[in-house]
N, C-alpha and C positions, 0 to 999 in steps of 0.2 A: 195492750199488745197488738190487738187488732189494727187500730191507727200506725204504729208504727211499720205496720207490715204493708197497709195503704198507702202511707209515707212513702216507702222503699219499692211499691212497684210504679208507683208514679216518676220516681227521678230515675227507677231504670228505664222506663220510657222513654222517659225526654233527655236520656244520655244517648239511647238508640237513634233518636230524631234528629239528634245534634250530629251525630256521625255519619249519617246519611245523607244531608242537609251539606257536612264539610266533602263530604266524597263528589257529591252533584257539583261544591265551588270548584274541586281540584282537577275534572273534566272539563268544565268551563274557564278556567285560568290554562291550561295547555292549549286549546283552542283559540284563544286570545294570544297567548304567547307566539303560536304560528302562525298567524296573521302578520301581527307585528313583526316579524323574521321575514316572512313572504313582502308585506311591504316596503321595510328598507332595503331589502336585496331589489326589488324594482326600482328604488330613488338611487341607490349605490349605481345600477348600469346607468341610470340615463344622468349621472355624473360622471361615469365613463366615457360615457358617449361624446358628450362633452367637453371632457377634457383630450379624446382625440382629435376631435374636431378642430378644436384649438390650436393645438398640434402642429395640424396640417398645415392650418389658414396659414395664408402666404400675405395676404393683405390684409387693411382696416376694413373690408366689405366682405372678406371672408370669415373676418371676424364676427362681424354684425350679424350675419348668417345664420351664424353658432349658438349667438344668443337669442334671439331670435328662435330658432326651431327651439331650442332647448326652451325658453319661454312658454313654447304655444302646447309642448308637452306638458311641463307645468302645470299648467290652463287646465289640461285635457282629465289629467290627473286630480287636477281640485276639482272639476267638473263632478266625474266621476265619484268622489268620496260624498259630495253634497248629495247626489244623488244616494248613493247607500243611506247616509244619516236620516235625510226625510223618510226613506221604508224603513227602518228601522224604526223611526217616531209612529209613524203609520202602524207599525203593526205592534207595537206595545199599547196602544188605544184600543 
């Protein structure tokens, strides 16, 4: 009788742990989720951007322009994520 009572307060524990454990994922996946949101809404303008840009161009050198900035944004934005990643790796170490 005793065992089984030991039994029963151990898996009520570790169903406490597990719920606690899934609440901590379900704040860190909406966290995640709005980043990702916050992200593509910045890739969304600066293919806005772009696609005005395009737009406008009157010529093949207005064109070049377009692609061009749009490029170096790009750039600036991969820069930037590689940046995050390495602190990121940095500070799980």
């Amino acid at each position: 009788m005793t065992k089984m009572l030991i039994m029963l307060f151990i898996l009520s524990l570790s169903s406490l742990s597990f719920a606690k454990h899934h609440e901590e994922k379900g704040k860190n996946f909406e966290a995640k989720k709005a980043k990702a949101i916050e992200v593509t809404d910045k890739r969304i303008q600066g293919l806005q951007k772009l696609k005005s840009c395009l737009s406008s161009a009157s010529n093949k050198d207005a064109l070049k322009a377009c692609r061009k900035n749009h490029k170096s944004m790009v750039k600036e934005h991969r820069h930037e994520m590689k940046k995050r990643r390495a602190e990121r790796k940095k500070n799980k170490k």
